[in-house]
C-alpha positions as CSV (number, residue, x, y, z in Angstrom):
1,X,0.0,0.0,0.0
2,X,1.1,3.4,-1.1
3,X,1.6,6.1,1.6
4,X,0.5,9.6,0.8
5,X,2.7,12.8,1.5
6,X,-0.1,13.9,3.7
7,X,-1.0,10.2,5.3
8,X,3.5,10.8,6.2
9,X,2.9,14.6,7.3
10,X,0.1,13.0,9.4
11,X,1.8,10.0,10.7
12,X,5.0,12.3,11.7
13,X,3.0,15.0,13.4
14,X,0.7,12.7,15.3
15,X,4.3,11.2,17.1
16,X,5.6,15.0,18.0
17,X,2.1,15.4,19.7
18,X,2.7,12.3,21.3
19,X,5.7,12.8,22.4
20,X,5.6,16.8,22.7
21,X,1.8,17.0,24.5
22,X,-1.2,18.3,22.6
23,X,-1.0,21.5,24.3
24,X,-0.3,25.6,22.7
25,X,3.5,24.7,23.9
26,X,3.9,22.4,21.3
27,X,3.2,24.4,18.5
28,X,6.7,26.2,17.8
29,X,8.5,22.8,18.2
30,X,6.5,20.9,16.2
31,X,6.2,23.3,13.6
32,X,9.9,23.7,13.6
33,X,10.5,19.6,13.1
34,X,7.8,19.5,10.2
35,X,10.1,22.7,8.8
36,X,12.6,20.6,8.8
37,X,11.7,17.1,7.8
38,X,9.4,18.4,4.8
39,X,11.1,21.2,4.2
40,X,8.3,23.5,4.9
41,X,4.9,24.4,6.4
42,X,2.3,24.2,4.1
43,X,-1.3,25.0,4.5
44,X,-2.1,21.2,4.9
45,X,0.3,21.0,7.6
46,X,-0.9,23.8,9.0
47,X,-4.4,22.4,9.0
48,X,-2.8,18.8,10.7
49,X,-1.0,20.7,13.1
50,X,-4.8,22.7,14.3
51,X,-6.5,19.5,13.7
52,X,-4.2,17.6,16.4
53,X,-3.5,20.0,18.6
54,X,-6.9,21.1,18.5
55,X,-6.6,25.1,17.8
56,X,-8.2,27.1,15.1
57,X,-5.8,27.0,11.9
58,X,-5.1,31.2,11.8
59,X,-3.3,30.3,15.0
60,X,-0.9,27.8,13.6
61,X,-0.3,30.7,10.3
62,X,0.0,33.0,12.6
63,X,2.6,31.7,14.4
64,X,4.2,30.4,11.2
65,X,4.2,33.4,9.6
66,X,5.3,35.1,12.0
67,X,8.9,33.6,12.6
68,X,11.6,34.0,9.7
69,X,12.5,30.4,10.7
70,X,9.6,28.9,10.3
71,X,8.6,30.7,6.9
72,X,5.7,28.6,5.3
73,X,7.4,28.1,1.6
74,X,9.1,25.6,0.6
75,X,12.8,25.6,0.7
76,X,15.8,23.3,-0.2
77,X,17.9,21.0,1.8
78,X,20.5,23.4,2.5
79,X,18.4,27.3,3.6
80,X,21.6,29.8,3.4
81,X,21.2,32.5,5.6
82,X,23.6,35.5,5.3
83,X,23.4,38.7,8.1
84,X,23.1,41.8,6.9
85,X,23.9,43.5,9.7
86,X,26.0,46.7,9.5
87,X,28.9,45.4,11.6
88,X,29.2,42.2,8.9
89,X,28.6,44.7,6.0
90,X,31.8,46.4,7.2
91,X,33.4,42.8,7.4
92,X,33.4,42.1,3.8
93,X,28.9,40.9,3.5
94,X,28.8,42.0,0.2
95,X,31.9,39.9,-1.0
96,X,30.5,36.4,0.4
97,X,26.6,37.6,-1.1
98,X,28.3,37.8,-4.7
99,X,30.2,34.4,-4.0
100,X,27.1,32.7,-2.4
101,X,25.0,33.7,-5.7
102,X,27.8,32.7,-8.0
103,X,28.4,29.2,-6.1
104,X,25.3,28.1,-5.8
105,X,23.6,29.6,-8.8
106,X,20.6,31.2,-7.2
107,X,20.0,35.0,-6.3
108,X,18.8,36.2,-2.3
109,X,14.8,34.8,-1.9
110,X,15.3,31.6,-4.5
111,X,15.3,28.0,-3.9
112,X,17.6,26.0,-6.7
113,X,15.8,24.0,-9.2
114,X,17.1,20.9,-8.3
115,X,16.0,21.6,-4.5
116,X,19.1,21.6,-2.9
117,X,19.8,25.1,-1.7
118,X,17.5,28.1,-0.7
119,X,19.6,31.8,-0.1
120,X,18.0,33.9,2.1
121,X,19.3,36.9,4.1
122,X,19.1,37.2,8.2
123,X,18.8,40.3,9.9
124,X,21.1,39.2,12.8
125,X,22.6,35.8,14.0
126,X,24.4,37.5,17.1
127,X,28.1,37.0,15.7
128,X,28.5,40.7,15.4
129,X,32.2,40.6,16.7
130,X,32.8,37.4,13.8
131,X,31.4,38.6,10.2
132,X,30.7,38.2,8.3
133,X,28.4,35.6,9.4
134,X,26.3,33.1,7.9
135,X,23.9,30.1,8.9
136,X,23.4,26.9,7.1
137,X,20.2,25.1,8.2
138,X,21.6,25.3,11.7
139,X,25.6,25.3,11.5
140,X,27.0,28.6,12.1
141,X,29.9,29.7,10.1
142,X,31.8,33.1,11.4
143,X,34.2,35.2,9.9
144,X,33.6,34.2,6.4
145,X,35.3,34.7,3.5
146,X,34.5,33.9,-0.3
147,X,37.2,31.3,-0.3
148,X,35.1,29.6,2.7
149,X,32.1,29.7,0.8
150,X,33.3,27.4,-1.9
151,X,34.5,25.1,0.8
152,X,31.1,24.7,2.9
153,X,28.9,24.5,-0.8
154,X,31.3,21.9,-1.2
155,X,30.5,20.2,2.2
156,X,26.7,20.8,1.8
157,X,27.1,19.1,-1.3
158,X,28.9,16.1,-0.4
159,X,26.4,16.1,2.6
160,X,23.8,15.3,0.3
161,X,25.0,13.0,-1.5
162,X,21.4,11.4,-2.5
163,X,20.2,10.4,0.4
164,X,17.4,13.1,1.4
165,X,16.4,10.9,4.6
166,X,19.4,11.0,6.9
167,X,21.6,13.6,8.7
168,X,25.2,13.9,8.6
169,X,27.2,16.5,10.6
170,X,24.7,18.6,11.5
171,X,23.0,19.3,8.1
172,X,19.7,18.1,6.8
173,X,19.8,16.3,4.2
């Protein structure tokens, strides 16, 4: 028997409210593990999410919406986030923006084709004393430089390698 995307969504939600509690609590951290096992928070996981932990759906958008992190779209394996903060603008931002776009092939706000990356700036990451700064799913990388940016596309990428189920070193992939 075929399983559904939705039948999975349900399936993995239904064991985060087990093990998380049914309660308004739950919400971020389960919305936060459905972010990152399905790469986003659609309006049918939204609608799961209500449905379990029994709260009207604007709540669960709401919240969703709400937080950069938990940004409803769809985004690859690997969501790039670059600060823009003044204090990494005056360590070299601008350099490691050009070298992100030309590494991975995508401008600031785009997911890849092929699904694997998503660029996206952040407006702080609190490394202020260590730009530029830049987060990778959740791996932080400080004092950056475009030289280093070729190396950890190179990591991400041999992260991946295929296998969209497990995690290696921190990544999702």
């Amino acid at each position: 028997m075929l399983v559904t995307q939705q039948e999975k969504l349900r399936a993995d939600v239904t064991a985060l409210v087990d093990r998380l509690g049914p309660g308004r609590s739950s919400l971020i951290p389960i919305l936060q593990d459905v972010k990152r096992r399905h790469h986003g928070v659609d309006s049918d996981a939204m609608q799961i999410v209500a449905d379990l932990l029994d709260i009207h759906p604007v709540e669960v958008y709401s919240v969703a919406t709400f937080y950069a992190f938990l940004n409803p779209a769809a985004q690859g394996e690997f969501v790039v986030r670059l600060c823009r903060t003044v204090s990494c603008e005056l360590a070299g931002k601008d350099a490691i923006a050009r070298q992100l776009e030309t590494e991975l092939g995508i401008a600031f706000g785009e997911t890849g084709e092929d699904g694997r990356f998503t660029l996206e700036w952040a407006n702080c990451m609190g490394m202020c004393d260590q730009g530029p700064a830049l987060l990778v799913n959740d791996r932080v990388y400080t004092r950056v430089t475009p030289e280093r940016v070729r190396e950890i596309a190179a990591e991400c990428r041999a992260a991946y390698s295929g296998h969209a189920a497990e995690r290696k070193e921190g990544y999702l992939v």
